[in-house]
C-alpha positions, 0 to 999 in steps of 0.5 A, a space after each residue: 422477452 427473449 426478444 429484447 433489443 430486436 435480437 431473435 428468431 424471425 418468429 419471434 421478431 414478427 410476433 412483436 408486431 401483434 400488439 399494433 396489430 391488434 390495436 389496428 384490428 381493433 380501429 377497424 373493427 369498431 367503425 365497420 361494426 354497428 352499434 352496440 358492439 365494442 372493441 374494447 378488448 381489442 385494445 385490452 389485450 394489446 398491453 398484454 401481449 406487449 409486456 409478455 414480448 416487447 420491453 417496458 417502455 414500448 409496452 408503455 407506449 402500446 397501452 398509451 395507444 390503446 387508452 387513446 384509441 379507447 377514449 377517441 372512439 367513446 368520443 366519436 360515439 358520443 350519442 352512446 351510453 356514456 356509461 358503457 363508455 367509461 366501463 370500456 374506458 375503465 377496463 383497458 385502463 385495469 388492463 394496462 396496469 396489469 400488463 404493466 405488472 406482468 411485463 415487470 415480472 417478465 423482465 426479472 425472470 429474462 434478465 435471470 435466465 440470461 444469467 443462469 444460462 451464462 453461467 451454465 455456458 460457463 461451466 460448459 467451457 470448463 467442463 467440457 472445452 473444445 478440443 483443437 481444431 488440428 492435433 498431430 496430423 488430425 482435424 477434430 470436431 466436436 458438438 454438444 446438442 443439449 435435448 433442453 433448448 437452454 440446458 448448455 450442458 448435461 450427462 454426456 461427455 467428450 474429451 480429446 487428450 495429446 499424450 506420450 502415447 498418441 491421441 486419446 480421446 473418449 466419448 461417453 454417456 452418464 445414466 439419468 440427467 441432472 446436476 448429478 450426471 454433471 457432477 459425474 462427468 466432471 469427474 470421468 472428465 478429470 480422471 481421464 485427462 489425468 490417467 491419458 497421460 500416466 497410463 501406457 495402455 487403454 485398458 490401464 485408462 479404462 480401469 482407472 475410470 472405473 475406479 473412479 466411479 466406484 470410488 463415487 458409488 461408495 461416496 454415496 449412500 443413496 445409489 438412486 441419487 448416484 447415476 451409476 454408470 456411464 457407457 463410453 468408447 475410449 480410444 487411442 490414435 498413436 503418432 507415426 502409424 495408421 493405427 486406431 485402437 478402442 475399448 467399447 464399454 456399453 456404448 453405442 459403437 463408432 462409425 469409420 468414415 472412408 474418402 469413397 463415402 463408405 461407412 462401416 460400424 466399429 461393433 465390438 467383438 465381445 459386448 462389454 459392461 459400461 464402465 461403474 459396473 466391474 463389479 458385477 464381472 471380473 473380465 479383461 477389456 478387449 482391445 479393438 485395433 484396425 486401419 486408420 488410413 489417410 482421409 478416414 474419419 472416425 465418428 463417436 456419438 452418443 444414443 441421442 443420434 441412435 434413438 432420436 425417432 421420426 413421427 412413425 417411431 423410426 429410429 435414427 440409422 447415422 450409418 444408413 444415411 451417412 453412407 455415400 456422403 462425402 464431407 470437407 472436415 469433420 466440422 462440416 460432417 457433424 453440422 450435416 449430422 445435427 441437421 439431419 437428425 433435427 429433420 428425422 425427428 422434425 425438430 428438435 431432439 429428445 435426448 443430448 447429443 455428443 458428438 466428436 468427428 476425428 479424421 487423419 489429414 494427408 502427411 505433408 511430407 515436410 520432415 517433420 513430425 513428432 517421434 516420427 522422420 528423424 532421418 530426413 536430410 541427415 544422411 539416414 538410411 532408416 526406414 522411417 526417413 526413407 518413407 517420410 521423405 518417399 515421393 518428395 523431391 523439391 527443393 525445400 530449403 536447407 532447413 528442410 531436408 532438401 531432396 527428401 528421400 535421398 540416400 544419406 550417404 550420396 548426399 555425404 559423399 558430394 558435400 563439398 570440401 570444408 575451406 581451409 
């Protein structure tokens, strides 16, 4: 039924022409076979195959078929026990009003998962929104891959925030599965959002999500139904600098991605406790902060890439088979990701996947940004209008800053006289 309307994979649309063919076999089968052999279970599986894949009224339509083939052939046969006959006739005819049944009952159950999955593609779109295509000089990506075929949503998280403080954003993973990790994430989720924007450093926001799951874990007197703890790489991306800094807690360590295809994995210097366990230590969070160049891209992913395995138990390497690989945007590098896993593991993946691709774009040189190129076309020797103007001298517009670059003073000095 989840063919309904003609709509589906090409598997499933061609399976629903298995009850006509059914019926055909069953034609055949009776006029080439000699007597005493029936086809009649040709004709009683026909309605049944049809109320589990096609909707009421073809599956009306296939047991009416299947009657009238049953009663035509009898008819033909007529030198032959016509007790048998009306024993054939009368099992398809049981058969039809069962599948008649069946394909009633599979009709609510469709029409219930339809709508349990709306509502979870709803809470999907509330929990987890899809961060902008383009933020402060970044391109973003993001990708939920659920390992339940039907499950829009489980324990692992994403979540981009633009701050006073640069870009912030945080991938992390929940312990155990359930509407419990979901009732987790919706909390980190909130807590992050709010503390991105009213924390001045990271390790202020990582400690604002640790207490917040500590706060959970004493709401709850049972631990087991508590997920516990959640493993995640926050980072930030300030404006106006080549600079990424991040704090892994637990987590499976991102990757950098360079313009030339080489790949390096971002592992911590210090292995740190997810974030729902400071209790069991009392150590600061270590800040990591490198080279966020023009044209890198950084990679955050949960252990469903890192664990998804092939046939002979091989764990997924993504800094291995990514390396040498060139992508146009980062939407493209995690749809070429998804797709390899899925072949890694031969289909399919057996735990959720969260995905979040980030790369710098090249500046544009247009005098413009946020807390960054003030001085360009105001006569401002600072360094900040200098390098932002560097490299562009076309004529933009008066509006723009023409001649960015210039000295501010030069330009002062041959201004024309005011009119009187």
């Amino acid at each position: 039924m989840a063919d309904e309307g003609g709509k589906g994979p090409p598997g499933r649309r061609l399976a629903r022409w298995a009850p006509s063919l059914l019926i055909l076999c069953g034609i055949g089968f009776d006029l080439a076979a000699p007597p005493g052999y029936t086809a009649s279970p040709f004709f009683a599986a026909a309605p049944l195959v049809a109320a589990a894949l096609l909707p009421l009224r073809q599956t009306i339509a296939t047991a009416v078929v299947g009657m009238f083939a049953t009663c035509l052939l009898a008819e033909l046969h007529g030198a032959g026990d016509p007790t048998q006959a009306a024993t054939e006739i009368g099992t398809v005819a049981t058969v039809t009003v069962l599948a008649l049944v069946i394909n009633r009952v599979v009709r609510r159950s469709y029409h219930r998962l339809a709508s349990a999955r709306g509502v979870a593609e709803a809470a999907q779109r509330a929990v987890l929104p899809a961060p902008p295509a383009r933020l402060a000089g970044l391109e973003i990506a993001a990708r939920y891959v659920p390992a339940e075929k039907y499950a829009a949503i489980g324990g692992d998280l994403y979540a981009v925030q633009d701050t006073p403080h640069g870009v912030r954003l945080t991938v992390g993973d929940v312990r155990g599965k359930g509407l419990q990790a979901v009732e987790v994430v919706a909390i980190l989720l909130g807590c992050f959002r709010e503390a991105a924007e009213q924390e001045t450093t990271l390790e202020a926001l990582v400690g604002r999500l640790e207490r917040a799951l500590q706060r959970e874990g004493a709401r709850r007197a049972d631990l087991e139904v508590f997920e516990g703890f959640t493993t995640a790489v926050v980072a930030e991306i300030p404006r106006g600098d080549s600079t990424l800094r991040l704090i892994n807690r637990g987590h499976p360590p991102p990757l950098l991605l360079e313009e030339d295809g080489a790949v390096r994995a971002l592992e911590p210097e210090v292995s740190a406790l997810p974030v729902g366990m400071g209790e069991l230590g009392g150590w600061p969070d270590r800040v990591m902060e490198l080279g966020f160049e023009e044209g890198e891209t950084l990679l955050l992913f949960t252990d469903g890439v890192t664990e998804a395995r092939d046939r002979g138990g091989v764990f997924y390497d993504p800094e291995k088979r990514l390396r040498g690989r060139r992508f146009s945007g980062p939407q493209e590098l995690l749809d070429a990701l998804v797709a390899d896993v899925e072949h890694h593991t031969g289909g399919g993946t057996p735990d959720d996947m969260a995905l979040l691709a980030v790369r710098r774009t090249r500046a544009r040189g247009n005098g413009h940004g946020y807390g960054n190129g003030y001085g360009n076309g105001c006569g401002n020797r600072h360094e900040n209008g200098r390098e932002n103007g560097r490299g562009n001298r076309r004529d933009n517009g008066p509006d723009n800053g023409s001649r960015n670059g210039q000295d501010g003073d030069r330009t002062r000095d041959n201004a024309p006289a005011p009119r009187p």
